[in-house]
N, C-alpha and C positions, 0 to 999 in steps of 0.2 A: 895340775888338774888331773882329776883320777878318771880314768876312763868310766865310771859310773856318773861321774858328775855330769861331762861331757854329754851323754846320752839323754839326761834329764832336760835340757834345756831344746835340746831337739824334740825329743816326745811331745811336748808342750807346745810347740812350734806347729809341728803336725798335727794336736787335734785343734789346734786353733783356726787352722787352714780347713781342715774338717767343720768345725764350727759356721766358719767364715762361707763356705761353699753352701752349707744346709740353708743357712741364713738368706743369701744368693736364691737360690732356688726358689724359697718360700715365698722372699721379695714376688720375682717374677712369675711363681702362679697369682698370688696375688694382683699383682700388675695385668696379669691377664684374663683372673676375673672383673676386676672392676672395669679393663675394657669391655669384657662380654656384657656385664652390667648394665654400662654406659651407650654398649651399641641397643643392647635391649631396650633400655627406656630410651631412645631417640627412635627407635622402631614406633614405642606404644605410645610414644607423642605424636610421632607421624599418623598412626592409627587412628586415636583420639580425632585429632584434626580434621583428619577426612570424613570422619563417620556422621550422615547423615542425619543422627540424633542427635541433642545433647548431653553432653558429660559433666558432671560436675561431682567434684569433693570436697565436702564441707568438715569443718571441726567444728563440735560446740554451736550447731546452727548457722556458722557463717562460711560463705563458698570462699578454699584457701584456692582450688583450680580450676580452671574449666575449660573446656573448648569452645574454639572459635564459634561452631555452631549455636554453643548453647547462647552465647552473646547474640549472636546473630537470630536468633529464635524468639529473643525477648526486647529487643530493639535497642541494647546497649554495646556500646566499644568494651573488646574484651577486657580493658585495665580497668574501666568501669564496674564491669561484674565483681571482680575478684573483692573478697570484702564485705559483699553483701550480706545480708540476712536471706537466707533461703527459705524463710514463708513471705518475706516481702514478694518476693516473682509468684504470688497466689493471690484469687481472690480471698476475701474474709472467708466465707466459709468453705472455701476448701485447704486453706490455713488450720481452721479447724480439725477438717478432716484429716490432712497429715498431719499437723502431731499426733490424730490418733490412731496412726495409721502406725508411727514413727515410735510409738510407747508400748504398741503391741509386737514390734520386732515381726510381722510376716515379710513373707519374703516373697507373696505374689503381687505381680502390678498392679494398680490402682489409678482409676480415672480420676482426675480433677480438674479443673478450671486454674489456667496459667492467666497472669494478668502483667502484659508489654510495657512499656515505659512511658508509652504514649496514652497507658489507659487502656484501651484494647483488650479483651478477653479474648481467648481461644481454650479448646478441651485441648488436654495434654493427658498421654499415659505413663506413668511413672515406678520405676525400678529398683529397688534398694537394696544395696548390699552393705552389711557392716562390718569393715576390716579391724582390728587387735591388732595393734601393735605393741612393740615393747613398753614403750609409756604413753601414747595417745592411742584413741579409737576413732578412725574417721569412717565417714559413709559417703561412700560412690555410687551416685545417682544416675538415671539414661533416663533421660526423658527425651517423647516421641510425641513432635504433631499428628495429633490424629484428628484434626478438622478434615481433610479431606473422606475419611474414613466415618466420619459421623456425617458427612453431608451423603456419603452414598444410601448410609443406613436413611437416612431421614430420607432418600429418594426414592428410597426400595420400601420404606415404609408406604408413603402415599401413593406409590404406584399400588401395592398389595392394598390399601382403602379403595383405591379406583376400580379394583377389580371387583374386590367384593361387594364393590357399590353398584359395577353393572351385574351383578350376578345377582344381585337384590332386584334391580330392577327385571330385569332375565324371569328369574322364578316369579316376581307378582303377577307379570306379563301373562304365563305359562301357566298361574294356578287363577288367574282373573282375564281368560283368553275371550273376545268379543269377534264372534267370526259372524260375517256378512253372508245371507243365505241369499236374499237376493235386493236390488236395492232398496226397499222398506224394510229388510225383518234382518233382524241380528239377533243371535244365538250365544247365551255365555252360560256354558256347564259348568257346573261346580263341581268338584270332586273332594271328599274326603272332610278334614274340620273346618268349619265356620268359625275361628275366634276372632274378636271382636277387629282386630288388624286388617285382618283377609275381609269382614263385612266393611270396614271402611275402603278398601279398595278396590270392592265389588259395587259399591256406591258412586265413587268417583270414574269407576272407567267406564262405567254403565253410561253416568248421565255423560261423561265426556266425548263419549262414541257415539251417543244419539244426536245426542246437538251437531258433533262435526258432519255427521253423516246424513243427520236428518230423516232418521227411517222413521218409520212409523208404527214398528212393533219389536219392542223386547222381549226375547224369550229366556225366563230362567230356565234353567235345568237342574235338578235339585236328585236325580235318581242316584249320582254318589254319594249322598249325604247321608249318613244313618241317624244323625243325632242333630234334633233343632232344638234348641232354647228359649227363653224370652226374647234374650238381647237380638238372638238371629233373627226371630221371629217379627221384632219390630224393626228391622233394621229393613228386611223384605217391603214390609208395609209402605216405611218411608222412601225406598225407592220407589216402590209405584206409584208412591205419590207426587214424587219428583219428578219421574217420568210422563204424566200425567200432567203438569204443568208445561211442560214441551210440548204438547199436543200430540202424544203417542202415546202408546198403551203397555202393557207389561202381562206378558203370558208366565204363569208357575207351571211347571209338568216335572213330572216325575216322583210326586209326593207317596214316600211308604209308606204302606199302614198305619205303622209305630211312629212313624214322623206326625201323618194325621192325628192319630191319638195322642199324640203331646198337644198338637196345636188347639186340639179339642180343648183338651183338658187347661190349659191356658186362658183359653176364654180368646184368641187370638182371630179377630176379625179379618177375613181375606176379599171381602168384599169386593175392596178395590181393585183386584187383579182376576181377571180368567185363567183357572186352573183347568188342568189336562192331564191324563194318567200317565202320556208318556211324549218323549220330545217328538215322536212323528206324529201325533196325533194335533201336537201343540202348533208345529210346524204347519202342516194341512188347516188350524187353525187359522194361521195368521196371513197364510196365500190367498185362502178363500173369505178373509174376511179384513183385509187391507185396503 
């Protein structure tokens, strides 16, 4: 054997040990990515599991995974979920509403109506993300009970109707105020517009403060007013005529010029009531002649 042969056989021996080593190597990053891989998704299982929301990934409409949560949210054992159709856990129309939700590809959350195993509806908010893969597209969903969150709104709502409801009451009070001058005469100034709301409310606290009080003389006061109408004008009338059935009386003061000249020109009979140019005069009225 020629010493050129001899060396051939070795050369070949060496890059095959070369080969063999690369090969080696490759193995072992590999082997220690798919550990890191493996620890990773045992992390984002662990994750999943714990997270207070539900997770779910569906292919094709039906859920391939989920979390325990998400089972636990809708009142099924998690082998149970897997499998499902994922508009079946909706009511009918919010089935609806996510496919259409689901065809338009957004990507912000959306409220809907979840519906439990047992029948049971709850508001759920719901999440979509649509993953690409190499040959499948799935979508990873997080839905969130948010019943405790619509119950606070729906608290905070009727709490804000309660307020504004005393603050209704408050303002009528304050623009239909009935102040006791002394125990027969009671005094209610008017200020500002008369529509037809504020003349029913000036009707009711009117005759409701005589009666309870039992005086014996109501004083309007009319000197804020710049503008009477028909409606106002007979609305007047029929209190004093209602007052008048009480067995009290009703004093007007304060009547403008331009207000009398409306009321003129109206043909507006005030018969029924003793009018006076101004509330002390109305007042002095109603002491010296109670």
């Amino acid at each position: 054997m020629t010493p050129e042969a001899a060396e051939t056989p070795r050369g070949e021996f060496f890059m095959l040990r070369q080969q063999i080593a690369t090969l080696e190597q490759s193995l072992s990053e590999a082997q220690q990515q798919a550990a890191a891989a493996q620890t990773s998704a045992e992390r984002f299982y662990l994750l999943c599991q714990a997270s207070m929301e539900g997770i779910v990934i569906q292919d094709r409409g039906r859920i391939t995974d989920a979390n325990q949560m998400m089972a636990t949210m809708f009142g099924y054992d998690h082998t149970e979920i897997i499998g499902r159709e994922v508009l079946s856990l909706l009511t009918p129309e919010s089935q609806t509403i996510a496919a259409t939700y689901l065809r338009s590809h957004a990507d912000a959350p959306f409220e809907i109506v979840g519906l439990r195993r047992d029948g049971s509806t709850f508001p759920i908010e719901v999440a979509v993300q649509t993953i690409h893969g190499h040959e499948t597209t799935q979508r990873v969903a997080v839905i969130r009970d948010i019943s405790e969150r619509k119950r606070a709104e729906a608290e905070r709502i009727q709490l804000q109707e309660a307020i504004i409801q005393a603050q209704a009451v408050a303002l009528a009070e304050l623009s239909t105020p009935l102040i006791p001058i002394t125990d027969q005469v009671m005094v209610m100034p008017l200020i500002g517009t008369l529509d037809s709301r504020r003349m029913q409310q000036v009707f009711d606290t009117l005759l409701q403060g005589m009666a309870s009080s039992q005086a014996q003389v109501a004083i309007l006061d009319i000197t804020g007013v710049s503008v009477v109408d028909t409606q106002v004008a007979n609305v007047l009338v029929r209190v004093a005529q209602a007052v008048q059935l009480l067995g009290a009386q009703v004093v007007l003061t304060g009547i403008r010029p331009e207000v009398a000249q409306t009321l003129v020109g109206l043909g507006i009979d005030l018969g029924s009531m003793v009018t006076r140019s101004s509330l002390q005069s109305g007042i002095t009225y109603a002491i010296s002649h109670r």
